[in-house]
C-alpha positions as CSV (number, residue, x, y, z in Angstrom):
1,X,127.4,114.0,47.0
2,X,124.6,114.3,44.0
3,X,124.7,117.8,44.7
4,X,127.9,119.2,45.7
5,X,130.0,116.9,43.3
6,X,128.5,117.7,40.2
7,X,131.6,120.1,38.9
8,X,134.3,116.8,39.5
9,X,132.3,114.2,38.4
10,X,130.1,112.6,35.6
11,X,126.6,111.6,37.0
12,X,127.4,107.7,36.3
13,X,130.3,107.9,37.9
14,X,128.3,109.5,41.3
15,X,126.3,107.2,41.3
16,X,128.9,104.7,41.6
17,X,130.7,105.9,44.3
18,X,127.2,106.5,46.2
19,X,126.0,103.2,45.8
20,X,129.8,101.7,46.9
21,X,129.9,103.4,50.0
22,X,126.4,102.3,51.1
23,X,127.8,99.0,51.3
24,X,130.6,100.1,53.4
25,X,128.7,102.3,55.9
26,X,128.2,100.9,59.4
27,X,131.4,98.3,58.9
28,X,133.6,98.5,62.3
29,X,132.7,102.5,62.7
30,X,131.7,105.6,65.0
31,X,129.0,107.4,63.2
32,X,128.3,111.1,64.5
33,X,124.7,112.9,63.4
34,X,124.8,116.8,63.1
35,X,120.7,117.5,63.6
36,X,119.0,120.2,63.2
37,X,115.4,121.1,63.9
38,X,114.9,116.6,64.2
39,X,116.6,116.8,60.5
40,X,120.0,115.5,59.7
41,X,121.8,117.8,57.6
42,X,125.3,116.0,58.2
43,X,127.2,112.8,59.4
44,X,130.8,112.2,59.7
45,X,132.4,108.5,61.2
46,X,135.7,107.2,61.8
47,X,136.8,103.7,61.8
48,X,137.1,101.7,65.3
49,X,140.8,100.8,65.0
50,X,142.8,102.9,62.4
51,X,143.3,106.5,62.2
52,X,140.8,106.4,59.5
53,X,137.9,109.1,58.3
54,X,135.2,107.0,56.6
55,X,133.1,109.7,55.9
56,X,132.5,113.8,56.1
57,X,128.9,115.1,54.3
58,X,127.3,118.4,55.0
59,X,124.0,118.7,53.6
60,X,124.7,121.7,50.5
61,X,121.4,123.6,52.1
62,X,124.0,123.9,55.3
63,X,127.4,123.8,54.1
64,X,129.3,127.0,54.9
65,X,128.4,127.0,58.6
66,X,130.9,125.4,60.7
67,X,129.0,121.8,60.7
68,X,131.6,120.3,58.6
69,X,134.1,121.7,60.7
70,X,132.7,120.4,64.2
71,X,132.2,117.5,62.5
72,X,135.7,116.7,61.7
73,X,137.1,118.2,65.0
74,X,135.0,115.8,67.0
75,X,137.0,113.0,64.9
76,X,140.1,114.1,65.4
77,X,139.6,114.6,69.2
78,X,138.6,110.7,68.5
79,X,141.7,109.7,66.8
80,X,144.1,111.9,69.8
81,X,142.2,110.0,72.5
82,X,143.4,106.8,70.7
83,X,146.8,108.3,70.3
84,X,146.8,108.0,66.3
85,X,149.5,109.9,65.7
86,X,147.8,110.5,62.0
87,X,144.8,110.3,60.0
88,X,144.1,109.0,56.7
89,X,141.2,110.7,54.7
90,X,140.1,109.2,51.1
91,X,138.0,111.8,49.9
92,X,136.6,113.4,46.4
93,X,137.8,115.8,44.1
94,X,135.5,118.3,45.8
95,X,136.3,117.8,49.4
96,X,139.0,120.4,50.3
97,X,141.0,119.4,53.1
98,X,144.0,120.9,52.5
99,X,142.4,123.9,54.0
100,X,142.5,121.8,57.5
101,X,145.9,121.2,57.6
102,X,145.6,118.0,56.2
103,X,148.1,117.2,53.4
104,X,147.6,115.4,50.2
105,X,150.2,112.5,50.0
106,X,148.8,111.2,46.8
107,X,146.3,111.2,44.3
108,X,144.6,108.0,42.7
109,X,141.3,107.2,40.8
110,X,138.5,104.8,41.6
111,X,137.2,102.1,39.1
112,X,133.0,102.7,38.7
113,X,130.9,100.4,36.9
């Protein structure tokens, strides 16, 4: 997120949002690595109960090669075995997920310190 926000958001206000979603990480979630070479270069989870997406990072040194992608397919099959019939996704400005078929049904802001 340092990285790969940098054109949506003010430094302050990244370091905000990283530090806020440490303390949420690991709360009543399914966390799936994407490793290579013993390195993780991206995680994705999904909450236990709702048909919710917690998180979706790529490392930027790996971004553009279908990580991201499996990633998020392996969440969705997650959400169809629990027979969500949607998913919610709170993401940045720089996650594009319209470009999944996912559909933006509003846009809101976040208070930072």
């Amino acid at each position: 997120m340092r990285i790969l926000s940098v054109q949506d958001y003010q430094r302050l206000q990244i370091e905000s949002l990283v530090r806020e979603q440490a303390l949420l990480r690991f709360k009543k979630e399914v966390v799936f690595l994407a490793i290579y070479n013993e390195n993780i270069v991206g995680f994705s989870s999904i909450h236990i109960y709702q048909p919710v997406i917690n998180s979706l990072f790529v490392s930027p040194k790996f971004t553009w090669q279908g990580i991201g992608t499996r990633l998020l397919k392996t969440l969705e099959k997650i959400a169809i075995y629990k027979k969500h019939k949607f998913i919610y996704v709170t993401s940045s400005l720089t996650a594009k997920m319209s470009n999944r078929g996912y559909e933006i049904i509003r846009e809101s802001g976040f208070y930072s310190e």
